[in-house]
C-alpha positions as CSV (number, residue, x, y, z in Angstrom):
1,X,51.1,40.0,5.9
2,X,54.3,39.3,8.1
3,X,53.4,42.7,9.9
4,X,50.7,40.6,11.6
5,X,53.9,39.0,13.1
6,X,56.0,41.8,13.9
7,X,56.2,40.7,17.3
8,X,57.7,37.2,16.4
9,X,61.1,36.5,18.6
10,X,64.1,38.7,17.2
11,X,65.9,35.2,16.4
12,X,63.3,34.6,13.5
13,X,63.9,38.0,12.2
14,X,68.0,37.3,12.3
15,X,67.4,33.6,10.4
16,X,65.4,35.9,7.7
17,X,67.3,38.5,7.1
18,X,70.4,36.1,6.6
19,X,68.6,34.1,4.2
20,X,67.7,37.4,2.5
21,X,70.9,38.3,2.3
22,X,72.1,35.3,0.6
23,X,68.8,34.7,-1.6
24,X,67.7,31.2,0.6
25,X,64.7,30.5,0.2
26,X,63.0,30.0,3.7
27,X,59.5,29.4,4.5
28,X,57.7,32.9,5.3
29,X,56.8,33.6,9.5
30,X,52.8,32.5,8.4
31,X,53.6,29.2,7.2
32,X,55.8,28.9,10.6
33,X,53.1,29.6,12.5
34,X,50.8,27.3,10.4
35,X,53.1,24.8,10.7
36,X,53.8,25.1,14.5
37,X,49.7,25.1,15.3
38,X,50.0,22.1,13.5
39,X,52.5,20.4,15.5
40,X,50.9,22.1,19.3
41,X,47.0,20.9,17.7
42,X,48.2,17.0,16.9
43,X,50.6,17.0,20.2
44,X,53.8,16.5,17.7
45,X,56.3,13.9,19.5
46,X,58.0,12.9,16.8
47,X,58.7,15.5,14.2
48,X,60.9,14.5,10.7
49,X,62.4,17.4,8.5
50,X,63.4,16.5,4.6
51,X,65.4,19.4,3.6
52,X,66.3,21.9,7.0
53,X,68.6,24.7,5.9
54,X,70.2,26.0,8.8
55,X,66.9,25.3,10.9
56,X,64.1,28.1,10.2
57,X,61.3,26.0,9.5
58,X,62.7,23.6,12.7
59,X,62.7,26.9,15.0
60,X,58.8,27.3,14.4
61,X,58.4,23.4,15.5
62,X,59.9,24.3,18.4
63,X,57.9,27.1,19.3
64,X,56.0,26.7,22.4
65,X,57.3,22.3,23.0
66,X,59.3,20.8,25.5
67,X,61.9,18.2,25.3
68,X,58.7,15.5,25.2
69,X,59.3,16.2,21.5
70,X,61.9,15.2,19.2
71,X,62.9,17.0,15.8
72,X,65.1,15.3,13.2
73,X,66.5,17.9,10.6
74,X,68.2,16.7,7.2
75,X,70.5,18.7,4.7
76,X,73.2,17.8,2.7
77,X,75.4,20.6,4.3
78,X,77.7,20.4,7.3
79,X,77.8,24.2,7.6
80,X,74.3,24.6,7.3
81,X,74.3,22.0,10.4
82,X,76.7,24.5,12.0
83,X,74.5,27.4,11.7
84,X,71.4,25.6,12.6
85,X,72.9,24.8,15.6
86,X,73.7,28.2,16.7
87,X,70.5,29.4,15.8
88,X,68.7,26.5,17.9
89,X,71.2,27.6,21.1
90,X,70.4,31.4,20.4
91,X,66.7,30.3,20.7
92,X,66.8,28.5,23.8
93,X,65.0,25.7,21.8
94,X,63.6,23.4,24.4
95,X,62.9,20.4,22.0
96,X,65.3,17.6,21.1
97,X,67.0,18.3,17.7
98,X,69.2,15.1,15.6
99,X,70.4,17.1,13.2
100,X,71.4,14.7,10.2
101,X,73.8,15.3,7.5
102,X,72.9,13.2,3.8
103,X,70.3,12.7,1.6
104,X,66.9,13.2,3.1
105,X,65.3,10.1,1.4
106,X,67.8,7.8,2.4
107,X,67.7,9.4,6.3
108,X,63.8,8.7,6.0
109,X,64.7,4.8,4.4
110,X,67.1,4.6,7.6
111,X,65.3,5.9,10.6
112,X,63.3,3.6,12.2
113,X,59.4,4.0,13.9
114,X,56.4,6.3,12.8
115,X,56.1,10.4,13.2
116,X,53.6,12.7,13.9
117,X,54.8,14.9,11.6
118,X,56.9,14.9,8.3
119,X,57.5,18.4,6.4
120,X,58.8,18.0,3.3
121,X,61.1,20.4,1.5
122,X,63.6,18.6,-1.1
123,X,64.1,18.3,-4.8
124,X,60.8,19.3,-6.4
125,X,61.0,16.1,-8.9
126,X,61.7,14.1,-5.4
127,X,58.4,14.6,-4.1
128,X,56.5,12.0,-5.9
129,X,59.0,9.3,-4.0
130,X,58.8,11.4,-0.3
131,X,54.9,11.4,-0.9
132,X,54.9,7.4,-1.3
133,X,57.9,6.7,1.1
134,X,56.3,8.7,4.3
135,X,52.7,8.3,4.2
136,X,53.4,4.4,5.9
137,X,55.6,6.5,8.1
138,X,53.1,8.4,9.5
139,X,50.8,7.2,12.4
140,X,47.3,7.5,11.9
141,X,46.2,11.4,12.0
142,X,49.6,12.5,11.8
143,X,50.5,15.2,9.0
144,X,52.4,15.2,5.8
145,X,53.3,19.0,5.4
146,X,54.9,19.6,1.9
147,X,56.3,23.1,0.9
148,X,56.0,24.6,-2.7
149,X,53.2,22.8,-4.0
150,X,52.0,25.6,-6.1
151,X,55.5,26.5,-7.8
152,X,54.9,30.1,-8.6
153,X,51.6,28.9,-10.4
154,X,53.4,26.4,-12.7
155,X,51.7,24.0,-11.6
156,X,48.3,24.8,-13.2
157,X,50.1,25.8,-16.8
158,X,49.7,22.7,-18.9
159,X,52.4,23.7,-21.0
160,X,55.0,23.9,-18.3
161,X,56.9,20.6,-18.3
162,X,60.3,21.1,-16.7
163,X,61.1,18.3,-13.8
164,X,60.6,20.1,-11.0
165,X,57.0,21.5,-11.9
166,X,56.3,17.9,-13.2
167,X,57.2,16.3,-9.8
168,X,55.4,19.3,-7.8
169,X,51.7,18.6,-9.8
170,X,52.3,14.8,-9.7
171,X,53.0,15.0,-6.0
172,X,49.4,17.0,-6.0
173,X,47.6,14.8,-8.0
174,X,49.2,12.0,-5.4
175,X,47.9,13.9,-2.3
176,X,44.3,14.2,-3.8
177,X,43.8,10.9,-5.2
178,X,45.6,8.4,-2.7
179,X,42.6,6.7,-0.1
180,X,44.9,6.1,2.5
181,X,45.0,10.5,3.0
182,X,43.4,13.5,2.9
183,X,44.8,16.6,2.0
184,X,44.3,20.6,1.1
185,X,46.3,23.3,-0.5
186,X,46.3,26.6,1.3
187,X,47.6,29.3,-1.1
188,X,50.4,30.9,1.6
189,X,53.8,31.8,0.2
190,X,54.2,29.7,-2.7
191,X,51.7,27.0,-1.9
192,X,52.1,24.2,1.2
193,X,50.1,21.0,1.3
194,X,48.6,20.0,4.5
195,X,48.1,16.0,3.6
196,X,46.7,14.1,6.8
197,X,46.6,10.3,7.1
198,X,43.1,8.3,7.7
C-alpha cells in the first residue's frame, strides 16, 4: 500500500529508511496521511505528541500548516531531539515545533491549556493513564489519536496477558465505553484509534 504514496516528499522516505535501518518502529506513510487529514479537516492549532522519535509522525502534522499551528513533541532522548530537529529543518516545516525532552505524562501534567489534537505513542501499559489524563485536555471535537491499539492482534487473544497487551485492550475498552468520547479503530499498520471528544 505505501506505493499509493510513492510520490511522498524524499524527506519521509530518508526518516524511513533510517528507522529501518535501526529497527524503530515508526508510523507507516498511510497513517501519516490519516493523521495529517485529521489535523487540516479539524483546523489543528494546537497539536500535543506523547512519544515523537526523532519527528516522523510530527513531519506528517506539518504537512500542508503554517506557523498558525503549534506542535509539541515528547521523548525521553536528547539525540532523538537532535535528529528531529534536522529532519524538521530538511523539511522546511512551516509549523511551530517545542520539542520537549522527559517523560510524556508528566509534559502533558505540566503544559498548560486544551489541544486540538493529542497522538499518543508511549508505553503500551501507559495508555490507560494517557486515555484518562487527555480527554479533559482536549477541546470539544478535538481528537485523541492513539497508535498500536491492535498489538499485532493480541489484543483480541484472551489468553494473552502481558502488560503491554493488557494496557492496549484496557485503553480500548476505555475509548468505547467512556460518554464523554467517541471513538473507532481502523485496522492500518498495527491498529490506531481515532477517539473524538463530544
Amino acid at each position: 500500500m505505501t506505493d499509493l504514496l510513492k510520490n511522498r516528499a524524499s524527506i519521509y522516505t530518508e526518516v524511513e529508511d533510517y528507522a529501518a535501518s535501526i529497527d524503530f518502529p515508526i508510523i507507516e506513510p498511510l497513517v501519516g496521511v490519516l493523521m495529517n487529514q485529521y489535523a487540516i479537516m479539524i483546523k489543528a492549532k494546537r497539536i500535543l505528541e506523547l512519544g515523537s522519535g526523532f519527528g516522523y509522525s510530527a513531519l506528517w502534522f506539518s504537512e500542508k500548516m503554517d506557523s498558525t499551528t503549534e506542535i509539541i513533541c515528547t521523548d525521553f532522548m536528547e539525540e532523538n531531539k537532535l535528529l528531529a530537529e534536522k529532519y524538521f529543518k530538511k523539511a522546511g516545516v512551516k509549523t511551530k515545533i517545542d520539542f520537549r525532552i522527559g517523560d510524556a505524562i508528566k509534559i502533558l501534567d505540566e503544559i498548560e491549556g486544551e489541544f486540538d489534537i493529542i497522538f499518543n505513542d508511549v508505553e503500551k501499559e501507559d495508555y490507560p493513564e494517557v486515555f484518562e489524563k487527555s480527554i479533559p485536555r482536549l477541546r470539544k471535537g478535538g481528537l485523541l489519536i492513539t497508535d498500536n491499539t491492535l498489538w499485532y492482534g493480541k489484543v483480541a487473544q484472551k489468553r494473552k496477558r502481558d502488560y503491554q497487551t493488557v494496557g492496549s485492550r484496557e485503553y480500548n475498552r476505555l475509548a468505547f465505553t467512556d460518554k464523554r468520547v467517541l471513538s473507532t479503530i481502523l485496522p492500518l499498520r498495527d491498529g490506531i484509534t481515532i477517539t473524538m471528544k463530544l
